[in-house]
N, CA, C and O atoms as a Maestro MAE file, in Angstrom:
{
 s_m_m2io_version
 :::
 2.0.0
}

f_m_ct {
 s_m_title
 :::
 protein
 m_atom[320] {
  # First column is atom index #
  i_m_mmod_type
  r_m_x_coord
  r_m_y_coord
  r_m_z_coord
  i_m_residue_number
  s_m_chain_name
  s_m_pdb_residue_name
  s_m_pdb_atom_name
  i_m_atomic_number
  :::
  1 25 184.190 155.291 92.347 1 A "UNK " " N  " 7
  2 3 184.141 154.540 91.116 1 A "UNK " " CA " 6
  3 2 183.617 153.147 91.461 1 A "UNK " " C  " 6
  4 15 184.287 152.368 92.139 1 A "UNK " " O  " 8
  5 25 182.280 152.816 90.930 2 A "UNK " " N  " 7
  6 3 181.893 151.808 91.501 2 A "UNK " " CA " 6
  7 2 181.988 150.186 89.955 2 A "UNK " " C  " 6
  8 15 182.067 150.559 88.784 2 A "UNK " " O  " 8
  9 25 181.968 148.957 90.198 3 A "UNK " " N  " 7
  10 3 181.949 148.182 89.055 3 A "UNK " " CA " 6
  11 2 179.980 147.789 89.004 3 A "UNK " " C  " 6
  12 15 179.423 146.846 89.565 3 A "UNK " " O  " 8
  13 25 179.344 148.858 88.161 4 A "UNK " " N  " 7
  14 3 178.237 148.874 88.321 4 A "UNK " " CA " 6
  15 2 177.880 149.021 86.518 4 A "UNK " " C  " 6
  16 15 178.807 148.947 85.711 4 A "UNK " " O  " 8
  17 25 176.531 149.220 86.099 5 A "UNK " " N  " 7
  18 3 175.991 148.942 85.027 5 A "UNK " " CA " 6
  19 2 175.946 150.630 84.253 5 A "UNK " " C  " 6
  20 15 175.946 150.775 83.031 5 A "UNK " " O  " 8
  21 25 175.917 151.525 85.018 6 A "UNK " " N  " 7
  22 3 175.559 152.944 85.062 6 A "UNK " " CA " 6
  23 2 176.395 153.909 85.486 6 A "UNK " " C  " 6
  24 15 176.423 153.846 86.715 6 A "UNK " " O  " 8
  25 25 177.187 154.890 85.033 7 A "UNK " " N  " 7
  26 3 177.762 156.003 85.261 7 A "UNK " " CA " 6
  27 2 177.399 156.926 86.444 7 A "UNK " " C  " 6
  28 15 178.214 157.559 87.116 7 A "UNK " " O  " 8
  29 25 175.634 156.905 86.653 8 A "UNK " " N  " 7
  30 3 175.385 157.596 87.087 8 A "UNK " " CA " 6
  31 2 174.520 157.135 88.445 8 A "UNK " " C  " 6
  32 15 173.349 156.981 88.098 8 A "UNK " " O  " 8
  33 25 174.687 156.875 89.807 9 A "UNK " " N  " 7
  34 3 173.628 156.305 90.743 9 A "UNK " " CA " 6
  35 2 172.863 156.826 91.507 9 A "UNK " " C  " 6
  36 15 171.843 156.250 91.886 9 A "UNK " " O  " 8
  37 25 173.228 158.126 91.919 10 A "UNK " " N  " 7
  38 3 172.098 158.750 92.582 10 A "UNK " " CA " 6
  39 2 171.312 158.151 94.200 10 A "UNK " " C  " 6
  40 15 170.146 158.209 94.592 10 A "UNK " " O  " 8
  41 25 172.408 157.664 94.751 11 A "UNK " " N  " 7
  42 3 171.310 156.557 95.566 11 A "UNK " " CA " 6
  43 2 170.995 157.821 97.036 11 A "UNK " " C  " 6
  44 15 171.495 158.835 97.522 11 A "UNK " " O  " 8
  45 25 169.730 156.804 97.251 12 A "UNK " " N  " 7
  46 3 168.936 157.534 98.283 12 A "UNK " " CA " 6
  47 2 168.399 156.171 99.201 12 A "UNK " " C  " 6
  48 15 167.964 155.057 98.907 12 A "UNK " " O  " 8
  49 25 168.658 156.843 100.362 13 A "UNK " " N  " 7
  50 3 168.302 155.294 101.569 13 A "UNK " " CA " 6
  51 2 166.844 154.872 101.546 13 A "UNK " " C  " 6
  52 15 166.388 153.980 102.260 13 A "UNK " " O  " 8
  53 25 166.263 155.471 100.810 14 A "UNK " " N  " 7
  54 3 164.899 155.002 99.995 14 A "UNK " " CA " 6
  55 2 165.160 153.643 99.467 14 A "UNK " " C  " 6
  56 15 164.688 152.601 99.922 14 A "UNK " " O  " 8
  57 25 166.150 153.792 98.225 15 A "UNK " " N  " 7
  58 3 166.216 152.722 97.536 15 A "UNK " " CA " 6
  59 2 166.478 151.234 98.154 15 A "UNK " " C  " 6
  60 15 167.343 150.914 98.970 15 A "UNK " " O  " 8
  61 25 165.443 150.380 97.509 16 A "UNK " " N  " 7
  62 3 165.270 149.122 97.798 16 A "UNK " " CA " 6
  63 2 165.829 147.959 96.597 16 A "UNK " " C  " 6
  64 15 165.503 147.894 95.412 16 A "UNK " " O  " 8
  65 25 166.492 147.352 97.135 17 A "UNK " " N  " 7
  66 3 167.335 146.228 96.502 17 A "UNK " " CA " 6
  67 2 166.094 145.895 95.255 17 A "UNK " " C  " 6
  68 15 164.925 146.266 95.146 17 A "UNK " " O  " 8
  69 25 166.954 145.044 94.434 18 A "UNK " " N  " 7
  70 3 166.161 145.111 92.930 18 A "UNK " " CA " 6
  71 2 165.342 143.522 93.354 18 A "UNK " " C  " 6
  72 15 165.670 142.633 94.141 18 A "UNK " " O  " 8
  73 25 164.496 143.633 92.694 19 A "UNK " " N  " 7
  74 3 164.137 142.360 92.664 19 A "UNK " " CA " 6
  75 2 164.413 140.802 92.406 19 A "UNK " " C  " 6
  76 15 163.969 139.745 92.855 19 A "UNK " " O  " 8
  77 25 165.464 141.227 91.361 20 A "UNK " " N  " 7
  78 3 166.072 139.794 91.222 20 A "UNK " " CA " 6
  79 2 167.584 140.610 90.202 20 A "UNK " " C  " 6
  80 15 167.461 141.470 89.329 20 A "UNK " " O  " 8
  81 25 168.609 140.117 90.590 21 A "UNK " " N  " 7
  82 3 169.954 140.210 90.050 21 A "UNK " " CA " 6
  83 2 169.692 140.587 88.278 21 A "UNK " " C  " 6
  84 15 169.005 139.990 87.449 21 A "UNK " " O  " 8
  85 25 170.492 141.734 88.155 22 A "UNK " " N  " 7
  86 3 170.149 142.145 86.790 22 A "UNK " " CA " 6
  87 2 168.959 142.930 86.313 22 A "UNK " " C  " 6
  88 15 168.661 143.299 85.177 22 A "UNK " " O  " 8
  89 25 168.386 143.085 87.412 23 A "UNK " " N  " 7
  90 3 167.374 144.342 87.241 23 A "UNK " " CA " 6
  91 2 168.015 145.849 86.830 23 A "UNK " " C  " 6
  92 15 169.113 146.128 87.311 23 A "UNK " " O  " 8
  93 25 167.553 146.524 86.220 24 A "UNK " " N  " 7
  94 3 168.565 147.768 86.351 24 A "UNK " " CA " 6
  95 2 167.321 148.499 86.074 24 A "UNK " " C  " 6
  96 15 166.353 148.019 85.485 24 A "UNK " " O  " 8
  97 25 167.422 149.823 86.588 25 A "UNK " " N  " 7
  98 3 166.024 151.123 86.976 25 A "UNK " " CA " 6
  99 2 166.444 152.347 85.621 25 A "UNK " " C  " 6
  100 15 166.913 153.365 86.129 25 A "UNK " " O  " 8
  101 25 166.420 152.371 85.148 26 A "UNK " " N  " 7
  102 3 166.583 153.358 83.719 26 A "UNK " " CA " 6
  103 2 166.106 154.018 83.836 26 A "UNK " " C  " 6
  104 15 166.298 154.846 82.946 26 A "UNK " " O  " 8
  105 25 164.707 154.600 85.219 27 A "UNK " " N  " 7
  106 3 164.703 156.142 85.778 27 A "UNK " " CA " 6
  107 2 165.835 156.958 85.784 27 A "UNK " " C  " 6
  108 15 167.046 156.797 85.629 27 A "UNK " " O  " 8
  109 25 164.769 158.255 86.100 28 A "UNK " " N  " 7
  110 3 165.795 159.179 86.670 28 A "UNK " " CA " 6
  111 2 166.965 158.775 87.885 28 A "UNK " " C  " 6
  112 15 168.191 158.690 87.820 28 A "UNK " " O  " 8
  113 25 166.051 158.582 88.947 29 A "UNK " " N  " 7
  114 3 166.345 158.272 89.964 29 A "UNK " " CA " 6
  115 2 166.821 157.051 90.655 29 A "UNK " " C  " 6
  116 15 166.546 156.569 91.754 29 A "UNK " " O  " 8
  117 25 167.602 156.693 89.711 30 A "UNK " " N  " 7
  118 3 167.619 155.015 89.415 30 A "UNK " " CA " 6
  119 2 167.853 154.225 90.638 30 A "UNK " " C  " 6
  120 15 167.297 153.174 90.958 30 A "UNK " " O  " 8
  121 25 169.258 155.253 91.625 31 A "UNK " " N  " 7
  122 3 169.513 154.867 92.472 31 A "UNK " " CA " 6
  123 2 170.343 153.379 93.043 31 A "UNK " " C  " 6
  124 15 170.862 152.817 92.079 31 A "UNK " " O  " 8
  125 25 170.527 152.796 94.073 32 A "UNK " " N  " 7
  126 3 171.109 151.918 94.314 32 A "UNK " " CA " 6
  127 2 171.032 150.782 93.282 32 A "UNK " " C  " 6
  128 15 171.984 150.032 93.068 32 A "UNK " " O  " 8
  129 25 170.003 150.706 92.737 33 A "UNK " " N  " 7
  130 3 169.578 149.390 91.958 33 A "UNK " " CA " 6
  131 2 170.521 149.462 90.276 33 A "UNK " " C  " 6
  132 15 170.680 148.531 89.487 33 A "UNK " " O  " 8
  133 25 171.004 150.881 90.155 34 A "UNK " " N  " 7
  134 3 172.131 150.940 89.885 34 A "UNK " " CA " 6
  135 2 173.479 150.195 89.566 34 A "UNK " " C  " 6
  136 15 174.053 149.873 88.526 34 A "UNK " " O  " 8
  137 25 173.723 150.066 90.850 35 A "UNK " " N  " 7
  138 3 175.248 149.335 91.103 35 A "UNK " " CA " 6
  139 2 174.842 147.697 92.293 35 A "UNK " " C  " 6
  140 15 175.741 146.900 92.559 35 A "UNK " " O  " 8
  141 25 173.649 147.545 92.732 36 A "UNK " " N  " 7
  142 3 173.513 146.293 92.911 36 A "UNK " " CA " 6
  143 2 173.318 145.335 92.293 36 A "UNK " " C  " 6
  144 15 172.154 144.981 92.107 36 A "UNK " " O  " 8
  145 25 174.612 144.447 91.662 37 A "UNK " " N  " 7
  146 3 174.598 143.592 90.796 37 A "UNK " " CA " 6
  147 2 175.444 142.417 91.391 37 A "UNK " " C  " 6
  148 15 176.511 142.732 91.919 37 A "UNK " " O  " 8
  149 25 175.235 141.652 91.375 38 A "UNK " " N  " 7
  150 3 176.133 140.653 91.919 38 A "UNK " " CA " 6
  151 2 177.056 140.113 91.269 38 A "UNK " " C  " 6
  152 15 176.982 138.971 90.815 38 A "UNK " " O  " 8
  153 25 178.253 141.044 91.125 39 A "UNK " " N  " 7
  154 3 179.245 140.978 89.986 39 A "UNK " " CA " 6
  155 2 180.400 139.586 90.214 39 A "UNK " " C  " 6
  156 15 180.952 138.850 89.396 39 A "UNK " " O  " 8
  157 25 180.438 139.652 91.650 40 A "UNK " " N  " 7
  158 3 181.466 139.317 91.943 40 A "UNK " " CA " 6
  159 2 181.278 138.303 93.730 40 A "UNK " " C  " 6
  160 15 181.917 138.539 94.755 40 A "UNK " " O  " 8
  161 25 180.369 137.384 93.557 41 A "UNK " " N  " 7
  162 3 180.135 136.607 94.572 41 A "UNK " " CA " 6
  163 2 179.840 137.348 95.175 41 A "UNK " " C  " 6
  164 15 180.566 137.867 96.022 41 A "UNK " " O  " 8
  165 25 178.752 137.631 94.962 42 A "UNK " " N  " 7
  166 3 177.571 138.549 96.079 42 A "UNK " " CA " 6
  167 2 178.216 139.930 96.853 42 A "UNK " " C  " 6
  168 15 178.211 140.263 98.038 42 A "UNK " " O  " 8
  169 25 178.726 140.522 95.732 43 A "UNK " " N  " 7
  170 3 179.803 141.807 95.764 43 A "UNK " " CA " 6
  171 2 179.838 143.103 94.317 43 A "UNK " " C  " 6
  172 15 179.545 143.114 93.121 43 A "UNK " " O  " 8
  173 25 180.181 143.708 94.962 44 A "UNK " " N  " 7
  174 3 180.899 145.131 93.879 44 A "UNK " " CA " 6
  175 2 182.348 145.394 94.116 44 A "UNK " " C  " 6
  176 15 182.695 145.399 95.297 44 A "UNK " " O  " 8
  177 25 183.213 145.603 93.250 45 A "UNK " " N  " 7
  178 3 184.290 146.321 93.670 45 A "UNK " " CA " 6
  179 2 183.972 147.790 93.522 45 A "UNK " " C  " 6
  180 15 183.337 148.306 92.603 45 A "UNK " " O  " 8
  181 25 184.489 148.358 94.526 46 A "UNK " " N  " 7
  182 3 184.463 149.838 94.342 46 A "UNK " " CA " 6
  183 2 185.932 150.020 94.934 46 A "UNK " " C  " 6
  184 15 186.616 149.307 95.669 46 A "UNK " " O  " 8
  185 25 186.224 151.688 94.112 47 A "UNK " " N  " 7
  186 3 187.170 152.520 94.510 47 A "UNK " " CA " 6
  187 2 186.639 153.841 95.185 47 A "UNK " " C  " 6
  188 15 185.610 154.422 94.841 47 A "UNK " " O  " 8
  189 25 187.542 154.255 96.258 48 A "UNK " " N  " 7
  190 3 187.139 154.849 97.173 48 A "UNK " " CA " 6
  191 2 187.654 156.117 97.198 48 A "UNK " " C  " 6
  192 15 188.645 155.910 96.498 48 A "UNK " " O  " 8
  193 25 187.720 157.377 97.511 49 A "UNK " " N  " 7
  194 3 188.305 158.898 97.452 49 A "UNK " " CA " 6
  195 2 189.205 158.627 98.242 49 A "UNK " " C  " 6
  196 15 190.136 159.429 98.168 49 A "UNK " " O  " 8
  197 25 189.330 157.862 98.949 50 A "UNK " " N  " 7
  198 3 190.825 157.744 100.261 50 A "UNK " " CA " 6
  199 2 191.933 157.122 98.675 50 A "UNK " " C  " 6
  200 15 193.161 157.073 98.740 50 A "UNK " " O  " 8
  201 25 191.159 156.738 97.453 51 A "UNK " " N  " 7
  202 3 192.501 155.568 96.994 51 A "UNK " " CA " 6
  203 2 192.854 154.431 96.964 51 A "UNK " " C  " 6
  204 15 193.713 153.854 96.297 51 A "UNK " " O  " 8
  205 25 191.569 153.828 98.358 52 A "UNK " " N  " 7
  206 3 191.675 152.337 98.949 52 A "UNK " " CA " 6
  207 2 190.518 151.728 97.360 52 A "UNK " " C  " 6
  208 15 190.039 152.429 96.468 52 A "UNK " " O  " 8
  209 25 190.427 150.466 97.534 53 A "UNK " " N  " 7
  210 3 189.914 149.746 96.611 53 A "UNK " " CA " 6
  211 2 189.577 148.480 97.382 53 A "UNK " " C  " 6
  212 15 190.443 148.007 98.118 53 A "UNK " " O  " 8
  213 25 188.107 147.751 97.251 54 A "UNK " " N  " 7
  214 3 187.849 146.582 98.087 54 A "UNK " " CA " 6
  215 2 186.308 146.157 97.385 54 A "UNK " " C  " 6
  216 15 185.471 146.814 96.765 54 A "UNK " " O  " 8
  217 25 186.387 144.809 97.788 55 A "UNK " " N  " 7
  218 3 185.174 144.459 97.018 55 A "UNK " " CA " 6
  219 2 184.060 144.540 98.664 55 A "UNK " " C  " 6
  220 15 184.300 144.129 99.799 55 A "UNK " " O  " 8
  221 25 182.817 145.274 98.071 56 A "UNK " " N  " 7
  222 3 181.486 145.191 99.354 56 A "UNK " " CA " 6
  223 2 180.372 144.471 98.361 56 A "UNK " " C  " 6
  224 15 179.934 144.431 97.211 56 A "UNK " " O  " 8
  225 25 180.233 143.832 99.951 57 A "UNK " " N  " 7
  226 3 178.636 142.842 99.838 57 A "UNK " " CA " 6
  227 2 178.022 143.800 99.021 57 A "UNK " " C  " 6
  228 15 178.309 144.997 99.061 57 A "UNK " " O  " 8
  229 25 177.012 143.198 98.129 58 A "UNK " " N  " 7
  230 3 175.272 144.120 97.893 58 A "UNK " " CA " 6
  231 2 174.838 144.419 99.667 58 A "UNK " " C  " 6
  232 15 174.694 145.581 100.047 58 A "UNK " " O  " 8
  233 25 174.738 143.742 100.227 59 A "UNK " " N  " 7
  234 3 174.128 144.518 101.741 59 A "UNK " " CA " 6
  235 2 174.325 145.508 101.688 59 A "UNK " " C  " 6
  236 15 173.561 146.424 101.381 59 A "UNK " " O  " 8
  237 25 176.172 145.557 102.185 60 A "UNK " " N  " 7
  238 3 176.676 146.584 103.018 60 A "UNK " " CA " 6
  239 2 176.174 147.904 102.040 60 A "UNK " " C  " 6
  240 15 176.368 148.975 102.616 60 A "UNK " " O  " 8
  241 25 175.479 148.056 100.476 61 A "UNK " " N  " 7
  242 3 175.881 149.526 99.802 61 A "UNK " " CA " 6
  243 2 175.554 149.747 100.543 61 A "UNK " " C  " 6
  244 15 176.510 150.177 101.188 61 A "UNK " " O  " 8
  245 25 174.197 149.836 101.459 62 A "UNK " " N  " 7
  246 3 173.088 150.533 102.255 62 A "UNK " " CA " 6
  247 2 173.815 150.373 103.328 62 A "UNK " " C  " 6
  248 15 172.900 150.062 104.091 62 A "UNK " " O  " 8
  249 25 174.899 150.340 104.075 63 A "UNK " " N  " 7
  250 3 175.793 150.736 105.360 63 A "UNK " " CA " 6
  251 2 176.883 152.195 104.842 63 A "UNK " " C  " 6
  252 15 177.517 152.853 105.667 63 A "UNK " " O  " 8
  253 25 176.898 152.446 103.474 64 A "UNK " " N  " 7
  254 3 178.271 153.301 102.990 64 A "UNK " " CA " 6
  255 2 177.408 154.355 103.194 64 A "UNK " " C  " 6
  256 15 176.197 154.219 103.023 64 A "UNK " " O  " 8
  257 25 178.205 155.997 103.747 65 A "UNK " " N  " 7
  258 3 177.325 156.635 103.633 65 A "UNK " " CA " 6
  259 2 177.706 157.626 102.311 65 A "UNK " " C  " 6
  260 15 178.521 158.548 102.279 65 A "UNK " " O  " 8
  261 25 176.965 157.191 101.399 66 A "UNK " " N  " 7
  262 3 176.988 157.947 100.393 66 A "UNK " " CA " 6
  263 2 176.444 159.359 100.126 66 A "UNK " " C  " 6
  264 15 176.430 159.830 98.989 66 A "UNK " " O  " 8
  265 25 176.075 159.904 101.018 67 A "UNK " " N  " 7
  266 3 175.998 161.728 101.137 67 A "UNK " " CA " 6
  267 2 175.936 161.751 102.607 67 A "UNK " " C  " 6
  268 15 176.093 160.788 103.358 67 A "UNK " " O  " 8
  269 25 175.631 163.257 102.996 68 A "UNK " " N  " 7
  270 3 175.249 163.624 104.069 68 A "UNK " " CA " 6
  271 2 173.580 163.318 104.571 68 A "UNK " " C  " 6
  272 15 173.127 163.275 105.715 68 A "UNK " " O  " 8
  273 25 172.925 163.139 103.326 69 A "UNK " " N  " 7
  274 3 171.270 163.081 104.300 69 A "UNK " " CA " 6
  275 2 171.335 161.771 103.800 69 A "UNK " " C  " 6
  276 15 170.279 161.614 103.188 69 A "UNK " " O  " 8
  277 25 172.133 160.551 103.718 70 A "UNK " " N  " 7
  278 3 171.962 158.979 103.375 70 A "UNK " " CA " 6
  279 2 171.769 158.453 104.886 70 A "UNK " " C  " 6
  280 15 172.521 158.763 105.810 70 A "UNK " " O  " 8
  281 25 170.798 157.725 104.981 71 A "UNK " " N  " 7
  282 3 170.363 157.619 106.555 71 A "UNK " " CA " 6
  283 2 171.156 155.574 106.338 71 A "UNK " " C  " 6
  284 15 170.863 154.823 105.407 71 A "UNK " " O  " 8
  285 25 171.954 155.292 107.311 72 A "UNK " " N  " 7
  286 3 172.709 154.151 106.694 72 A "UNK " " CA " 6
  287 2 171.943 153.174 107.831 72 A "UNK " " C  " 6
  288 15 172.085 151.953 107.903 72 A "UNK " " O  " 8
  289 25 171.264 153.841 108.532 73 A "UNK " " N  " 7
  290 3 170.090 152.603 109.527 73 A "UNK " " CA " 6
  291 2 168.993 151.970 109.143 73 A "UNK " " C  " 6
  292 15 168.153 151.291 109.734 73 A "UNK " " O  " 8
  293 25 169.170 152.357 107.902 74 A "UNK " " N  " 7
  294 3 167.765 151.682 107.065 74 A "UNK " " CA " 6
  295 2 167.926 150.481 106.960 74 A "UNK " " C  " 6
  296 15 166.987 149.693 106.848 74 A "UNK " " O  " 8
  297 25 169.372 150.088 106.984 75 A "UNK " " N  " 7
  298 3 170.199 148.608 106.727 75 A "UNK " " CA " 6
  299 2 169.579 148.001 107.444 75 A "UNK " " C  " 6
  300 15 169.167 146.965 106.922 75 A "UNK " " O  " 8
  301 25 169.117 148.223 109.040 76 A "UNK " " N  " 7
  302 3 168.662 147.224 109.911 76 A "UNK " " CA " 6
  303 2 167.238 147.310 109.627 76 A "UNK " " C  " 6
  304 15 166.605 146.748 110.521 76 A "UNK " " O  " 8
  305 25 166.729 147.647 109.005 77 A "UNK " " N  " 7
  306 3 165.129 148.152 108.319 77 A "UNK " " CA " 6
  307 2 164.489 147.172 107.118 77 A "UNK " " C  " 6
  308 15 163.385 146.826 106.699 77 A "UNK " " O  " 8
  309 25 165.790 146.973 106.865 78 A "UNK " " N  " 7
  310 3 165.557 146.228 105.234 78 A "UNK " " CA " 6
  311 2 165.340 145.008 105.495 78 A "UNK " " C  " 6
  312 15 165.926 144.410 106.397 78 A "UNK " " O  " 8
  313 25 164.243 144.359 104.539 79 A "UNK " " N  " 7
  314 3 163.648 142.855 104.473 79 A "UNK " " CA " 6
  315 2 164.357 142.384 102.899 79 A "UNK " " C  " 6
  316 15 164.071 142.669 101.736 79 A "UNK " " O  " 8
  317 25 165.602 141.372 103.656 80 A "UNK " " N  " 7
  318 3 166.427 140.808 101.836 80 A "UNK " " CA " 6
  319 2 164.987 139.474 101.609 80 A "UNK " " C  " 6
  320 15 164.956 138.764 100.604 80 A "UNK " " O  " 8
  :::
 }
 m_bond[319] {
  # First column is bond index #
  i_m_from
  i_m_to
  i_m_order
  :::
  1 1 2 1
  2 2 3 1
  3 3 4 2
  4 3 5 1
  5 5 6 1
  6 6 7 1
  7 7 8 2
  8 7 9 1
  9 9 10 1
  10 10 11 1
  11 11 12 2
  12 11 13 1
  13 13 14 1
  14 14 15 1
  15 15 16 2
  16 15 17 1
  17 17 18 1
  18 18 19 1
  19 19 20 2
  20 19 21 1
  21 21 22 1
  22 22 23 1
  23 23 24 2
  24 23 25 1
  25 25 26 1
  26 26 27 1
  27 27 28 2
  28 27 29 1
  29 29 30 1
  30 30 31 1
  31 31 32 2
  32 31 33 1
  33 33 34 1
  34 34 35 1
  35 35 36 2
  36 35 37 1
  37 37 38 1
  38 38 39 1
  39 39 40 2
  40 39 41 1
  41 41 42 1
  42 42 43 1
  43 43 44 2
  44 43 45 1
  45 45 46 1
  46 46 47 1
  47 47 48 2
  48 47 49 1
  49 49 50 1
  50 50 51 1
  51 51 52 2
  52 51 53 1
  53 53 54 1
  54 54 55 1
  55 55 56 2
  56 55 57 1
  57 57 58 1
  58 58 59 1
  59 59 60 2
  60 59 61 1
  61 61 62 1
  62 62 63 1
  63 63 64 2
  64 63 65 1
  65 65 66 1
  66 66 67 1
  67 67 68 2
  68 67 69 1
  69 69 70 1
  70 70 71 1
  71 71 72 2
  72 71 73 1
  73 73 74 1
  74 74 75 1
  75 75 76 2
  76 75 77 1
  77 77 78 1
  78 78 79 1
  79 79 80 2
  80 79 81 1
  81 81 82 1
  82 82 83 1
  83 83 84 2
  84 83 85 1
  85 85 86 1
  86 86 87 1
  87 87 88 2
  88 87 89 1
  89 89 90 1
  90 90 91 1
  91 91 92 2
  92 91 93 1
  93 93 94 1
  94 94 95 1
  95 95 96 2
  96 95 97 1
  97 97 98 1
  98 98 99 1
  99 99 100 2
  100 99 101 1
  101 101 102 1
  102 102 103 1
  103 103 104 2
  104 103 105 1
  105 105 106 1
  106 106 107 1
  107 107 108 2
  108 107 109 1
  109 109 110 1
  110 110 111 1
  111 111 112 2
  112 111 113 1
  113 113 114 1
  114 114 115 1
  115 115 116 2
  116 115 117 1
  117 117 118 1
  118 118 119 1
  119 119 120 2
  120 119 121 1
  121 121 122 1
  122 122 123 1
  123 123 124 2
  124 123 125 1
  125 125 126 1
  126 126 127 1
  127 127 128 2
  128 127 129 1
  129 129 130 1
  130 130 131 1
  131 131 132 2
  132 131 133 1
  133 133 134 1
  134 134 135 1
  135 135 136 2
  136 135 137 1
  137 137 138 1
  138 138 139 1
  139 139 140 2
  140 139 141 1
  141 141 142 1
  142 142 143 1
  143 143 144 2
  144 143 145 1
  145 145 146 1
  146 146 147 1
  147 147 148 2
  148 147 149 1
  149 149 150 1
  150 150 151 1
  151 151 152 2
  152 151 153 1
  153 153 154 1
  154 154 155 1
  155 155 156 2
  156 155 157 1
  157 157 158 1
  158 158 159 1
  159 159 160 2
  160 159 161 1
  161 161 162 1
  162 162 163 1
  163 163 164 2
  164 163 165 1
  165 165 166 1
  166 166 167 1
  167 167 168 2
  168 167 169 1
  169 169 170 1
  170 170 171 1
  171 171 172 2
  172 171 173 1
  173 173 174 1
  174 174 175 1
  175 175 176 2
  176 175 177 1
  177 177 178 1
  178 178 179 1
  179 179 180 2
  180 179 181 1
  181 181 182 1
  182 182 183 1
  183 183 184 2
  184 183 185 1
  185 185 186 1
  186 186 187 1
  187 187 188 2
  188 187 189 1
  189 189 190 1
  190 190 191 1
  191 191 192 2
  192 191 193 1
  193 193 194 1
  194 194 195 1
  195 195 196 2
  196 195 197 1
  197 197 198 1
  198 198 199 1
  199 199 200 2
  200 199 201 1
  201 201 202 1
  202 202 203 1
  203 203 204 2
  204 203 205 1
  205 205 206 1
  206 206 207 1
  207 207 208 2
  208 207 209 1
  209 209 210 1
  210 210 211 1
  211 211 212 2
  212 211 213 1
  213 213 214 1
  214 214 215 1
  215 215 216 2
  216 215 217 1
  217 217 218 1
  218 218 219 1
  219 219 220 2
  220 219 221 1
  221 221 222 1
  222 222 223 1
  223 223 224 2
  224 223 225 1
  225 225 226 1
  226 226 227 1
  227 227 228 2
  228 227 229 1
  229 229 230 1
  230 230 231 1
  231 231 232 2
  232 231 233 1
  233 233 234 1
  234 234 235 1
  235 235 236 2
  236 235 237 1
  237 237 238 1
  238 238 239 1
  239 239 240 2
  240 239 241 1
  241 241 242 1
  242 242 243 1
  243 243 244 2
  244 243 245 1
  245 245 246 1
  246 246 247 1
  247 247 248 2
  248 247 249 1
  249 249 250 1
  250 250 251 1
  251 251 252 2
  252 251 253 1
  253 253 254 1
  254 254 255 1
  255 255 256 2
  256 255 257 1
  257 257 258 1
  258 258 259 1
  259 259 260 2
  260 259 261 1
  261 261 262 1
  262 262 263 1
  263 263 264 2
  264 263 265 1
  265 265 266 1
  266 266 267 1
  267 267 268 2
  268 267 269 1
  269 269 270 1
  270 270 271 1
  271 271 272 2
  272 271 273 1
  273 273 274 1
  274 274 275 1
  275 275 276 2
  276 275 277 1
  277 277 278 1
  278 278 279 1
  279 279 280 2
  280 279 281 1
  281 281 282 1
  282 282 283 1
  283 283 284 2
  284 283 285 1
  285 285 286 1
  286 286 287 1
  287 287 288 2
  288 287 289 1
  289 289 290 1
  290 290 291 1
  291 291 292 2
  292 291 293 1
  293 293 294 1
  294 294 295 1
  295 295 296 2
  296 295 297 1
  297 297 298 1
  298 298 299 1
  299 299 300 2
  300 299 301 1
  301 301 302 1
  302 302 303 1
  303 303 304 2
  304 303 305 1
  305 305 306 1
  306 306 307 1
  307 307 308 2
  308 307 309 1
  309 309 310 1
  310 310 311 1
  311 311 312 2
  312 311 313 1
  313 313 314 1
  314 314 315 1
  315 315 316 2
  316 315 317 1
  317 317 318 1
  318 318 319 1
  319 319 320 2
  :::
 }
}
């Protein structure tokens, strides 16, 4: 359960941070750009399947591994 704009995110280690805060992708495939919003001092709260609850950087989404083929090394790949 993420505090994001969209029900639905879909993200893929493709996805590249939005261009400027408040962008949102109304594709299909909307993906990370989704739930990168800077809700909360350069953060999201999310809730987690363990139960735990914590606010993460916009960085770190791209460290969570959100499926099995989410490649989370792209993080060191990415130009903010």
């Amino acid at each position: 359960m993420l505090d994001s704009c969209f029900w639905l995110a879909r993200p893929l280690d493709t996805d590249r941070p939005p261009e400027e805060d408040g962008t949102f992708d109304r594709s299909a495939g909307g993906g990370l750009n989704r739930v990168c919003h800077d809700r909360h001092n350069g953060g999201i709260n999310i809730a987690f399947m363990d139960l735990s609850a914590r606010q993460v950087d916009l960085k770190q989404l791209w460290q969570l591994k959100w499926h099995r083929q989410f490649d989370t090394s792209v993080y060191d790949k990415m130009v903010w």
